[in-house]
N, CA, C and O atoms as CSV, one atom per row, in Angstrom:
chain,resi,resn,atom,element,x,y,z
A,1,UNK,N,N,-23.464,-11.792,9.124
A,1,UNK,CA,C,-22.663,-10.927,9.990
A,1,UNK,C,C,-21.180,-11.172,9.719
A,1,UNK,O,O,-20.898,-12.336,9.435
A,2,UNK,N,N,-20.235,-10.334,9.754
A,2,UNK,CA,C,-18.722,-10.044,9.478
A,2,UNK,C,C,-18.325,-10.988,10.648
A,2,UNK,O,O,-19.065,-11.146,11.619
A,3,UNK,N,N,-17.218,-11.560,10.522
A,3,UNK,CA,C,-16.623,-11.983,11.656
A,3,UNK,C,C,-15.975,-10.951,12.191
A,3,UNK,O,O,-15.906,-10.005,11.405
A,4,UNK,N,N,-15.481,-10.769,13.208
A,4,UNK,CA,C,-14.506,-9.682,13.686
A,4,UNK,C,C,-13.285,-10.025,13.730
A,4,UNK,O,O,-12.831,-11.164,13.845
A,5,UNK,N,N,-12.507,-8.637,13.602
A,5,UNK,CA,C,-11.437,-8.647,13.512
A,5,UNK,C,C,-10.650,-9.240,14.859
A,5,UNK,O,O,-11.012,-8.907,15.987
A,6,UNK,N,N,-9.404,-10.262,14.599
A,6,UNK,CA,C,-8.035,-10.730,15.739
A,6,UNK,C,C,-7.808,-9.205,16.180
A,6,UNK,O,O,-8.073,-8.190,15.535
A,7,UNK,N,N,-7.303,-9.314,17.327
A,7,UNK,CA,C,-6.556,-8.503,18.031
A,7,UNK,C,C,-5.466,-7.837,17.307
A,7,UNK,O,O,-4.435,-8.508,17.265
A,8,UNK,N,N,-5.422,-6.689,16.724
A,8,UNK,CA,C,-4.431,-6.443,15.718
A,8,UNK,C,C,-3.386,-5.916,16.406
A,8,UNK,O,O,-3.826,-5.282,17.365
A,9,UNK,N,N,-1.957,-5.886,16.340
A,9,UNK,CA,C,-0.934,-6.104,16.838
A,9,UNK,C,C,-0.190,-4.421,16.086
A,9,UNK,O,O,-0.928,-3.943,15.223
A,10,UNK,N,N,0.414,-4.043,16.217
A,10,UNK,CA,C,1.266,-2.987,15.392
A,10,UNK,C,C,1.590,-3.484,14.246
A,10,UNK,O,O,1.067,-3.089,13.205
A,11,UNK,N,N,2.789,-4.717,14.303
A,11,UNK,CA,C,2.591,-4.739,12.999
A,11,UNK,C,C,1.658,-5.112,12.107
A,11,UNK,O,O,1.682,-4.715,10.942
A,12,UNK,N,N,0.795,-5.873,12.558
A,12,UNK,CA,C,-0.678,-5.843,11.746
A,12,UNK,C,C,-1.257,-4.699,11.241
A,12,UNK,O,O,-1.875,-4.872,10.191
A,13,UNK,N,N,-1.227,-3.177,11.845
A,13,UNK,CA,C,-1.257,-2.119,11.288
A,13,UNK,C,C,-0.931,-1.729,10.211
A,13,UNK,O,O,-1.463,-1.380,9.158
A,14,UNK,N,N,0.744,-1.922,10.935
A,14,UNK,CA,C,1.443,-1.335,9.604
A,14,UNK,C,C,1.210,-2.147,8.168
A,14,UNK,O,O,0.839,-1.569,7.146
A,15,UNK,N,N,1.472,-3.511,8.243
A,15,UNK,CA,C,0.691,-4.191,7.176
A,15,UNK,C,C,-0.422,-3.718,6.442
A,15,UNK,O,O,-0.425,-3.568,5.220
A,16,UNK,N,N,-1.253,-3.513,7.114
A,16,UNK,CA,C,-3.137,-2.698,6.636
A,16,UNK,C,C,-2.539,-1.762,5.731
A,16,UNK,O,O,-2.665,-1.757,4.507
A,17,UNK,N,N,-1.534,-0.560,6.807
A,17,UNK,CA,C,-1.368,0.525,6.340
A,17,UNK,C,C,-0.581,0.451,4.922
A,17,UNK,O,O,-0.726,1.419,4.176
A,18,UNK,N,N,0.209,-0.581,4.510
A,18,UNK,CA,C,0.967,-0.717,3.643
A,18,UNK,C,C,0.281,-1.117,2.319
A,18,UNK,O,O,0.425,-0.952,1.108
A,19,UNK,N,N,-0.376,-1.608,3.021
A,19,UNK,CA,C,-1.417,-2.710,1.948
A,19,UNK,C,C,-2.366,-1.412,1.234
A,19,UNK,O,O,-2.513,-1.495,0.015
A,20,UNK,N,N,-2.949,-0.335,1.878
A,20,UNK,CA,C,-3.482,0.900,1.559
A,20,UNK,C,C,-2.714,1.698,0.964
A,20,UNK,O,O,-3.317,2.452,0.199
A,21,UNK,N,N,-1.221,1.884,1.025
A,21,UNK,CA,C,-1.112,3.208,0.504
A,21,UNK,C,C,-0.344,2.351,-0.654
A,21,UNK,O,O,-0.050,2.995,-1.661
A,22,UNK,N,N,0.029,0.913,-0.621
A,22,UNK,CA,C,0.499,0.569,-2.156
A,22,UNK,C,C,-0.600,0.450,-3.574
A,22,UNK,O,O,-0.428,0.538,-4.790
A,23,UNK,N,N,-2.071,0.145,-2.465
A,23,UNK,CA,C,-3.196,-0.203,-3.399
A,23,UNK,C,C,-3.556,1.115,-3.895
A,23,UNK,O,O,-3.791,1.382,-5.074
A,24,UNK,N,N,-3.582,1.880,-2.962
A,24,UNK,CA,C,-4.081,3.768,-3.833
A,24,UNK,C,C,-2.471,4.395,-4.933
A,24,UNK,O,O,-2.620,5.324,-5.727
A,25,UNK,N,N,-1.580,3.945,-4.817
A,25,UNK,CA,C,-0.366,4.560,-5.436
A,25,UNK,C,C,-0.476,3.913,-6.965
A,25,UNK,O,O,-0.397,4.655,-7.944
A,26,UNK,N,N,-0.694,2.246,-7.122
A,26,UNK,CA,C,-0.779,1.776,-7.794
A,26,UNK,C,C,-2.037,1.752,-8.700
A,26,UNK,O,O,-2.270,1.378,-9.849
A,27,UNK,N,N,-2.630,2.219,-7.859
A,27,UNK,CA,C,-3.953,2.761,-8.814
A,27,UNK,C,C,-3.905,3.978,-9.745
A,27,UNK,O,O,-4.505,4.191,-10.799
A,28,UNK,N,N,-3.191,4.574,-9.191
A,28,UNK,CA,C,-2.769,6.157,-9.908
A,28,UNK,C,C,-1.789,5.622,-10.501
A,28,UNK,O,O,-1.959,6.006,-11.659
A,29,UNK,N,N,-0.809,4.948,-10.492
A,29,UNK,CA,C,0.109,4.504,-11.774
A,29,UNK,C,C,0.049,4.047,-12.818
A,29,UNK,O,O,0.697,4.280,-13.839
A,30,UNK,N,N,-1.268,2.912,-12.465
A,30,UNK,CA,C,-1.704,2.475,-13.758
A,30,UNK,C,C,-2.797,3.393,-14.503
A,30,UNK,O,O,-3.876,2.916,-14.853
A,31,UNK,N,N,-2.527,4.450,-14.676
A,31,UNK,CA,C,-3.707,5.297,-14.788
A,31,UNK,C,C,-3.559,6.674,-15.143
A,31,UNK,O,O,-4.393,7.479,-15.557
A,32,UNK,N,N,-1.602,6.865,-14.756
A,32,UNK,CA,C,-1.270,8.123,-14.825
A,32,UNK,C,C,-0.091,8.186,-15.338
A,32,UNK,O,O,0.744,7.773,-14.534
A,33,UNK,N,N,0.446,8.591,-16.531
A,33,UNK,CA,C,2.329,8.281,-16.583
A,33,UNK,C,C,3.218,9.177,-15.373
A,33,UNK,O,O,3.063,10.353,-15.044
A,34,UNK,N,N,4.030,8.334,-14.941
A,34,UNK,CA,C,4.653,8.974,-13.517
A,34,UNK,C,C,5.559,10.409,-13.689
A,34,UNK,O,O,5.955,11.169,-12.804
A,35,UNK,N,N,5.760,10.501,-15.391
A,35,UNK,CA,C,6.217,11.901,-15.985
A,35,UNK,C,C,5.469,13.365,-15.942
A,35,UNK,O,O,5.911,14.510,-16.049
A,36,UNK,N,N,4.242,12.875,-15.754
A,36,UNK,CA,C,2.794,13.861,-15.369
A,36,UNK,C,C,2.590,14.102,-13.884
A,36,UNK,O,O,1.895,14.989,-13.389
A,37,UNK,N,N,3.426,13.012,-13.135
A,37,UNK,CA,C,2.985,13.708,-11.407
A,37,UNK,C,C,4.456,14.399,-10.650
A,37,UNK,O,O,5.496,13.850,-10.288
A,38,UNK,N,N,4.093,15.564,-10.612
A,38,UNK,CA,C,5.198,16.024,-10.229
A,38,UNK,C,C,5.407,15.622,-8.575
A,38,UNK,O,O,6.539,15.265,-8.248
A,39,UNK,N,N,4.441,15.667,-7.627
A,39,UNK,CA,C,4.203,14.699,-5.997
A,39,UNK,C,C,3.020,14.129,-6.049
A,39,UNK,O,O,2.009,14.421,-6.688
A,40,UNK,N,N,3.352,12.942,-5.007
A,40,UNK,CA,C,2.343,12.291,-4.657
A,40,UNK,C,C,2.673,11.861,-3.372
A,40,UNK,O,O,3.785,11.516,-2.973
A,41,UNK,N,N,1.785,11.901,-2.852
A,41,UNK,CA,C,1.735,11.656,-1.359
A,41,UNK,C,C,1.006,11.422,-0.415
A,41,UNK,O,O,0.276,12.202,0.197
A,42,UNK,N,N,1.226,10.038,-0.222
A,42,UNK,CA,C,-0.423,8.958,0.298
A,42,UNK,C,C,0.064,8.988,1.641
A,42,UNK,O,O,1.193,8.727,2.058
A,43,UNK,N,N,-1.079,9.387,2.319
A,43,UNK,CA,C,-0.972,8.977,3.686
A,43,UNK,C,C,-2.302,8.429,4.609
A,43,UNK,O,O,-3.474,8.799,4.542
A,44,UNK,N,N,-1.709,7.463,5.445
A,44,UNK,CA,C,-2.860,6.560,6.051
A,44,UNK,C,C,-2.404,6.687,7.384
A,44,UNK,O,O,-1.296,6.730,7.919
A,45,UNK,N,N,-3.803,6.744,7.836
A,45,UNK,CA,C,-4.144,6.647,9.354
A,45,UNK,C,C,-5.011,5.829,9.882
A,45,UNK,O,O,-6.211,5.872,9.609
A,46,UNK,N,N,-4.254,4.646,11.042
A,46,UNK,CA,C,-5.413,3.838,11.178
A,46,UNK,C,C,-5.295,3.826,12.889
A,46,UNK,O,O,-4.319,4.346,13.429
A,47,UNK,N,N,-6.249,3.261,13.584
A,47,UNK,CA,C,-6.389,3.303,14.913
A,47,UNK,C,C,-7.323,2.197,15.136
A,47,UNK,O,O,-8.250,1.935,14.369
A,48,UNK,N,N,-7.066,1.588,16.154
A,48,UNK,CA,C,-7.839,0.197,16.544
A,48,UNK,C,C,-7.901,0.441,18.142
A,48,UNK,O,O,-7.091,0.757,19.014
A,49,UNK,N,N,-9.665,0.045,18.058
A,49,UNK,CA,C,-9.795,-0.219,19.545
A,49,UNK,C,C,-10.572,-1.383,19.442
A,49,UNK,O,O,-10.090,-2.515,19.483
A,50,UNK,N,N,-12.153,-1.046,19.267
A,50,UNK,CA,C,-13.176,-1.955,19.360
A,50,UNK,C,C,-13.032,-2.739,17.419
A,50,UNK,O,O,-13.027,-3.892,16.989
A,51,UNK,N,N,-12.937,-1.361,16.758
A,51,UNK,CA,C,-13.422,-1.478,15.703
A,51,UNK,C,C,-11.523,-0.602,14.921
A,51,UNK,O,O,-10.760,0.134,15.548
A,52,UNK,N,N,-11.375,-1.090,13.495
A,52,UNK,CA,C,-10.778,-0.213,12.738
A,52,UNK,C,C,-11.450,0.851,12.054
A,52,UNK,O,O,-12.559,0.889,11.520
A,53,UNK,N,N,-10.396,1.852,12.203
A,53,UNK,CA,C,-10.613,3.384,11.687
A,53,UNK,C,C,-9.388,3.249,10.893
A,53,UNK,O,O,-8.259,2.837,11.158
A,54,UNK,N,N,-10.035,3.794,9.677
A,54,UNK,CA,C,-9.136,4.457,8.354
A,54,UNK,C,C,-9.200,5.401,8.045
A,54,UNK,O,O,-10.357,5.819,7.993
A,55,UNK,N,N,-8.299,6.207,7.709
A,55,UNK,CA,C,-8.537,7.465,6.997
A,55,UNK,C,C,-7.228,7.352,6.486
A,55,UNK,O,O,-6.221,7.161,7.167
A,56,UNK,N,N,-7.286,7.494,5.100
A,56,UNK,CA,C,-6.486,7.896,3.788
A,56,UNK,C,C,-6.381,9.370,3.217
A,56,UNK,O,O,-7.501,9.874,3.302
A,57,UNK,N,N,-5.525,10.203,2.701
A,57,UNK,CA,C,-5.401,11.333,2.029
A,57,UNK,C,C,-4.344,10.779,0.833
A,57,UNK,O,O,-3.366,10.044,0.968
A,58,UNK,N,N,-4.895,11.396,-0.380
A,58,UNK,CA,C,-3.842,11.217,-1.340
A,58,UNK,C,C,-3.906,12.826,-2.041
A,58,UNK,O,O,-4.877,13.394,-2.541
A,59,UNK,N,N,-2.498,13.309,-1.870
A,59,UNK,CA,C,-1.993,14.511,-2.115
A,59,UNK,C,C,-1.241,14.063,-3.519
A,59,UNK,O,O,-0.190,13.422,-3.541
A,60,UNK,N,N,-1.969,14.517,-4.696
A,60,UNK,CA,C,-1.764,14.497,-5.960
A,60,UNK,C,C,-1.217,16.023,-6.844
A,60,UNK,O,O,-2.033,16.751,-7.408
A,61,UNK,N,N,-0.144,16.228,-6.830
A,61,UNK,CA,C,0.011,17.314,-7.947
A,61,UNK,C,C,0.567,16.852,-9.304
A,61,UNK,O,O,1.429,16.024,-9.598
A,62,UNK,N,N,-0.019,17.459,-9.847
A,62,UNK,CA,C,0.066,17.131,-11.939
A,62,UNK,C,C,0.695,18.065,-12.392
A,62,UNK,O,O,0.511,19.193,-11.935
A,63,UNK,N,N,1.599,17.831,-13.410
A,63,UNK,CA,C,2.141,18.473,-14.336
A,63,UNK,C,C,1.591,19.267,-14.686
A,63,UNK,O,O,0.448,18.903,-14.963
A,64,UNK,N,N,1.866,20.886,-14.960
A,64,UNK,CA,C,0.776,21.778,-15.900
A,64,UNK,C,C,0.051,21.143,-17.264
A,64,UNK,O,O,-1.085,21.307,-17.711
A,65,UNK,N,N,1.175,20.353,-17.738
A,65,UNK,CA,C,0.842,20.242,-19.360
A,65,UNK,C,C,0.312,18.620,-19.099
A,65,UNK,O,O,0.437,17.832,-20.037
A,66,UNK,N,N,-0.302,18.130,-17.757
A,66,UNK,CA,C,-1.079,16.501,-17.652
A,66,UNK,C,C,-2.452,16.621,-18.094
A,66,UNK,O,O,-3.065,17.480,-17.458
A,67,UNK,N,N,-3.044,16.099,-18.878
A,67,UNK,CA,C,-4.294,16.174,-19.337
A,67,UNK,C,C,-5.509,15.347,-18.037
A,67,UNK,O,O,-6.684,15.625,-17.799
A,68,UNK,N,N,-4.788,14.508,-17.550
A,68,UNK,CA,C,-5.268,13.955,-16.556
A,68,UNK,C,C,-6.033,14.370,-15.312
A,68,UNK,O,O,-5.442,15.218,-14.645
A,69,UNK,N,N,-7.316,13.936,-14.800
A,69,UNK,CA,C,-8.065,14.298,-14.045
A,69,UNK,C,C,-6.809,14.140,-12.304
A,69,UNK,O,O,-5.963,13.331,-11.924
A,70,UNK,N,N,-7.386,15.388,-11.778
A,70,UNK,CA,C,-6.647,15.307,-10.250
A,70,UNK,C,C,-8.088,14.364,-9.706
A,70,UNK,O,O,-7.800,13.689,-8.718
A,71,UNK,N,N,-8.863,14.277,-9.947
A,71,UNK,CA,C,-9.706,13.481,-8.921
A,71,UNK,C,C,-9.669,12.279,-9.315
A,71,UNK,O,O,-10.665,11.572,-9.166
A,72,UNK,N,N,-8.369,11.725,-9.978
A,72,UNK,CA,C,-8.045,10.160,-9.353
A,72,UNK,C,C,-7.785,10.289,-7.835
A,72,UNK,O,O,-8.607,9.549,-7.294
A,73,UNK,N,N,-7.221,10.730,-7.149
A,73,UNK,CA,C,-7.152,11.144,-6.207
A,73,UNK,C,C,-7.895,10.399,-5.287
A,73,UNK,O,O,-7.462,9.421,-4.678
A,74,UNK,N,N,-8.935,10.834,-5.199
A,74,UNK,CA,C,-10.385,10.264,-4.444
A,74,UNK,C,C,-10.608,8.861,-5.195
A,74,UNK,O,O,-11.075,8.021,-4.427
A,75,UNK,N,N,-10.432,8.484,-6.254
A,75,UNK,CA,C,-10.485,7.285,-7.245
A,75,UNK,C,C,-9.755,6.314,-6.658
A,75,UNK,O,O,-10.018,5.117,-6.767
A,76,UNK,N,N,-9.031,6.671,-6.165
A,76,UNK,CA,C,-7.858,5.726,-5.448
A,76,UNK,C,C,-8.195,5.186,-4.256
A,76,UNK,O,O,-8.174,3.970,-4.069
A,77,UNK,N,N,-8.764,6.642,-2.738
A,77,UNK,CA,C,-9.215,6.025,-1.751
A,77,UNK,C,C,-10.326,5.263,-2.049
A,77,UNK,O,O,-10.351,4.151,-1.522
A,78,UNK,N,N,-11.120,5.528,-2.657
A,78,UNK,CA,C,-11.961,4.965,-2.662
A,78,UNK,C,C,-12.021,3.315,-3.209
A,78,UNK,O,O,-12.739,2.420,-2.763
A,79,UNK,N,N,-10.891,3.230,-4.462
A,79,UNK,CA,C,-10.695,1.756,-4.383
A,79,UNK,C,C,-9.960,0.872,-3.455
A,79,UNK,O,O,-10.024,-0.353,-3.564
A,80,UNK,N,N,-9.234,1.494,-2.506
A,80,UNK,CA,C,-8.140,1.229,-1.957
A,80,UNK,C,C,-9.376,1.105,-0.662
A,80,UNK,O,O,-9.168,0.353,0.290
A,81,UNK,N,N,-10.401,1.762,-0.743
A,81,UNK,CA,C,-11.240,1.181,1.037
A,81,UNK,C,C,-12.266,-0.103,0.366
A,81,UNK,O,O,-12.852,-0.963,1.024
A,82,UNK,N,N,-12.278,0.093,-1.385
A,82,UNK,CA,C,-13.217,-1.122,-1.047
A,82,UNK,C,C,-12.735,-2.500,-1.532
A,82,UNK,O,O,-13.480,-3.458,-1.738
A,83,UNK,N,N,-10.992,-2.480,-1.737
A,83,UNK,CA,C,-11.042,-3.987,-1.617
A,83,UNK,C,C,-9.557,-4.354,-0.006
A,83,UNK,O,O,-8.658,-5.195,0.020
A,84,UNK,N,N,-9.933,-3.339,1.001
A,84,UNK,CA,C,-9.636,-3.067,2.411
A,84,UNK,C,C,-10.479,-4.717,3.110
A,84,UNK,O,O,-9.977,-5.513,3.903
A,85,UNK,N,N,-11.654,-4.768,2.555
A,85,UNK,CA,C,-12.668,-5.515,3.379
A,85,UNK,C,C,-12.051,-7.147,2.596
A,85,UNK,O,O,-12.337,-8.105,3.314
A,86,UNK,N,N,-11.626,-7.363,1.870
A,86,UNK,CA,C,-10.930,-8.947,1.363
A,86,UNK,C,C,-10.056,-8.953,1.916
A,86,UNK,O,O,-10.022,-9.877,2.729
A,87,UNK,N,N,-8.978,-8.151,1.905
A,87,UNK,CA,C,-7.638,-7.925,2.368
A,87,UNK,C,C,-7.684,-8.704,4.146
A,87,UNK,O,O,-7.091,-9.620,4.715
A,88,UNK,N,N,-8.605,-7.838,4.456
A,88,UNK,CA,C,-9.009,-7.779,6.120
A,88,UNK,C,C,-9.718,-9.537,6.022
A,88,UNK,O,O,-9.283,-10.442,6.733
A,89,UNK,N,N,-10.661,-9.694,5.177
A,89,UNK,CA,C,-11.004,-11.249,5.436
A,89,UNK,C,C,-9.984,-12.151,4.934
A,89,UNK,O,O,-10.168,-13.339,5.196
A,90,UNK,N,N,-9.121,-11.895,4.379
A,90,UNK,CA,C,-7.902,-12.755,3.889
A,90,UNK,C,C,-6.873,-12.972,5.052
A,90,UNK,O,O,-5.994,-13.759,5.402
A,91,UNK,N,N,-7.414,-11.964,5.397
A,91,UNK,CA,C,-5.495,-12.035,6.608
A,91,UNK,C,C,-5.993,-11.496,8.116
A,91,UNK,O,O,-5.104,-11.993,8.806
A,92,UNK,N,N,-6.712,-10.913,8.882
A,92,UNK,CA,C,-7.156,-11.017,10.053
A,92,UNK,C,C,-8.406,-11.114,10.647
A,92,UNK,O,O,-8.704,-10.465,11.650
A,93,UNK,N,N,-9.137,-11.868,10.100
A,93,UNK,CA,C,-10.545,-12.422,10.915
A,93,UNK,C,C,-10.648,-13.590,10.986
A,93,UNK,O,O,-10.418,-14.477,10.164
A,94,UNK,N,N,-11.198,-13.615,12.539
A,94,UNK,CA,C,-11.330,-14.671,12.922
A,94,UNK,C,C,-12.790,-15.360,12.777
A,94,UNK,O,O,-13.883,-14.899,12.447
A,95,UNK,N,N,-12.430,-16.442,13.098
A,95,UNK,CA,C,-13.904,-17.699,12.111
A,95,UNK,C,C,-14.730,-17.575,13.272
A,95,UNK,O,O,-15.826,-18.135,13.313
C-alpha cells in the first residue's frame, strides 16, 4: 500500500505543479528543435482534498515545414504523470 500523501500546503502545489510542466516541456525539447515549435503551452491543474487530482494539457503547435509528430504532446503528459509518483515519494509522503 502507498503511503499517503502530508497535508499539502500551496506551495507544495505549486512545486508538483512546477515539477509537471518542467518535466512535460523538457520532454518535448529534448525531442523537438525549439526552431520547429512555433507555441507551446503546458498547463496544469491540480486540486487536493482527500486525494491529488492532476490534469495536464500540452498545447503544441509545429512549424509547417516540422517533420515532427504533434502527438509528443500526449508523450509528454504521459511521462510527466508517470514519474509524478517518485517525485511525490521523494518529497511528500509520509512513512
Amino acid at each position: 500500500m502507498k503511503n499517503k500523501l502530508k497535508n499539502l500546503s500551496q506551495e507544495d502545489l505549486n512545486q508538483i505543479s512546477d515539477f509537471l510542466s518542467s518535466s512535460a516541456q523538457n520532454f518535448i525539447l529534448q525531442r523537438i528543435s525549439r526552431k520547429e515549435i512555433n507555441d507551446l503551452d503546458i498547463n496544469v491543474q491540480l486540486s487536493y482534498k482527500d486525494e491529488l487530482d492532476v490534469d495536464i494539457t500540452v498545447d503544441l503547435s509545429l512549424d509547417d515545414l516540422s517533420t515532427s509528430n504533434p502527438d509528443i504532446a500526449d508523450e509528454a503528459i504521459e511521462y510527466s504523470l508517470g514519474i509524478l509518483e517518485t517525485f511525490l515519494d521523494e518529497n511528500f509522503r509520509i512513512s
